[in-house]
C-alpha positions in Angstrom: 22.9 7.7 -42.4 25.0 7.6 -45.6 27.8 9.1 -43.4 27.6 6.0 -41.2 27.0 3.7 -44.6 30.2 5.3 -45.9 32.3 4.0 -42.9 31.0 0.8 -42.4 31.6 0.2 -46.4 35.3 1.6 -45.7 35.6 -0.5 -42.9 35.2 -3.6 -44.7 36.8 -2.6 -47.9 39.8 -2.4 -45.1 40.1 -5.5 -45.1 40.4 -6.3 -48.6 43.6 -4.0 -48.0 44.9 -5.3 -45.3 44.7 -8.8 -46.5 46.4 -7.6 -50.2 48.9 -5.3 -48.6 50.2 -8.2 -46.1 49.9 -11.2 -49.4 52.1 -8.8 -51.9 54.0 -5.6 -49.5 54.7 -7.3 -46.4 55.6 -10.5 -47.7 56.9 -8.9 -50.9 59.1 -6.4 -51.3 58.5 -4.7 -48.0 59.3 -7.9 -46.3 62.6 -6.0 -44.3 60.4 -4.7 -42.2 58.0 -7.5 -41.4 60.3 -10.4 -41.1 60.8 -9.5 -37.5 57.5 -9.9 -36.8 57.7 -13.6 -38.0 61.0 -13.9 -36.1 59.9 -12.3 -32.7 62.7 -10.8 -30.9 62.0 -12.2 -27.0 64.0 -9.2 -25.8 62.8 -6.4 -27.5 58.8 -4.8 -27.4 59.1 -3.1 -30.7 59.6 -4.2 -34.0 59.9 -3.0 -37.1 57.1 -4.0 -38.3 55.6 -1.5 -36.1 56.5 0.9 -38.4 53.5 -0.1 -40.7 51.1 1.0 -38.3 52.5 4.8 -39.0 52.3 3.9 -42.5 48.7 2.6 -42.9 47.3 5.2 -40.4 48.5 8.4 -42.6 45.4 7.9 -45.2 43.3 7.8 -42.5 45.0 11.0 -40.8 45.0 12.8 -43.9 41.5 11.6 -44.8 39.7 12.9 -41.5 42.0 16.5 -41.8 41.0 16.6 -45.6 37.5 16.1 -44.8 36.7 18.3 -41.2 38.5 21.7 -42.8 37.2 21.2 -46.7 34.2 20.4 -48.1 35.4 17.3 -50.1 32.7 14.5 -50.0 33.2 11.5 -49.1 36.6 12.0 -47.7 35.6 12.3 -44.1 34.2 9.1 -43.6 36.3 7.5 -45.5 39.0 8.5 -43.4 37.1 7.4 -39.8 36.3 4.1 -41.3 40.0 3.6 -42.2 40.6 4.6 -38.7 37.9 2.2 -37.0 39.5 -0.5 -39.1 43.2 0.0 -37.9 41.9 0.4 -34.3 40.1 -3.2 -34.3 43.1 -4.4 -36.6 45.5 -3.3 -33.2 42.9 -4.3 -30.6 42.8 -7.9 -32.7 46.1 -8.6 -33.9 48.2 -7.2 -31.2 46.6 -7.3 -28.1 44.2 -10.6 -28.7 46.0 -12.2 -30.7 50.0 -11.4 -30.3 49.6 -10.4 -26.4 51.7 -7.8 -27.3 49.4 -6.1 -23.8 48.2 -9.0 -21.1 44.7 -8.5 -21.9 42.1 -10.5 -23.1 44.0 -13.5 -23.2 41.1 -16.8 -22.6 38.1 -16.7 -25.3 35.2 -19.4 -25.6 34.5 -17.1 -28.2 34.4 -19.5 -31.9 35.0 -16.2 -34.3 37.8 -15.1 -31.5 38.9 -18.7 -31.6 38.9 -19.1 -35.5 40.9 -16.2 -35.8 43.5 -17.1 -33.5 43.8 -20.7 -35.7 44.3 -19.0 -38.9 46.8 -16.4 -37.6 49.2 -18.9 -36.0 49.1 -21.2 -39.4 50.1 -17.7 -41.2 52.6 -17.4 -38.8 54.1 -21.2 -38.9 55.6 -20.0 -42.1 58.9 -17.9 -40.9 60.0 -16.5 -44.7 58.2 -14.1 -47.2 57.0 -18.0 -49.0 54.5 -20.1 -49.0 52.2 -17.8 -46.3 48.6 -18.4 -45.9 45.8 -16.5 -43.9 46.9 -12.8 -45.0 43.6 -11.2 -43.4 42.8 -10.9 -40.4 38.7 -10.6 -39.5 37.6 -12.7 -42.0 38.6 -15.8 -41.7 38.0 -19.0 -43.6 35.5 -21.6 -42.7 38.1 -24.5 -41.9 39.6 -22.5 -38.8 35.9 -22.6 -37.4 36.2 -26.6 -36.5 37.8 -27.6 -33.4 41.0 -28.4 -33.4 
């Protein structure tokens, strides 16, 4: 039980992350490698952006290998509910939301929906300024209304 409490706590914390590291890295000085992301490339599949999914999912990695061969508390679930959190963050922002896979395209779905809004204001902005909507499951109340 507090195992499971543990990574559901880390889980959401996640976001908190996500949404700080996108508002000051990404769009700070880290912005090199997410620009392209703003600026898709039709002809390539990869961007460099990509390269922040390595990034973010090495505490997770290091967390679960830490935590299954010592006995550091905590550390273990810690490091799964880092790892649950980047694997909706991919299913989410990449495949739902970027297509980046031809999946789960058509959603009645008002959370689905909501989230969809508030990523493609984020990404109306093309440079490192003036961005809004860094995080990506929680999503303010405004992007609820039809629109």
């Amino acid at each position: 039980m507090f195992f499971a409490l543990i990574v559901i706590f880390t889980f959401f914390f996640m976001e908190f992350i996500a949404w700080f590291t996108h508002k000051f890295i990404m769009h700070g000085f880290l912005w090199n490698l997410h620009e392209d992301h703003h600026t898709k490339n039709p002809t390539s599949f990869f961007e460099k952006n990509d390269y922040f999914f390595v990034i973010f999912a090495v505490p997770g990695m290091a967390c679960i290998f830490l935590g299954s061969f010592f006995p550091i508390p905590l550390v273990l679930p810690i490091g799964v509910g880092i790892t649950v959190y980047g694997m909706a963050y991919f299913l989410v922002h990449d495949i739902f939301i970027h297509q980046r896979f031809k999946i789960f395209r058509n959603t009645d779905n008002i959370y689905f929906k909501a989230i969809r809004r508030a990523h493609k204001i984020h990404h109306k902005h093309l440079g490192k300024e003036d961005g809004e909507c860094f995080g990506m499951l929680l999503v303010p109340l405004k992007y609820f209304k039809k629109g």
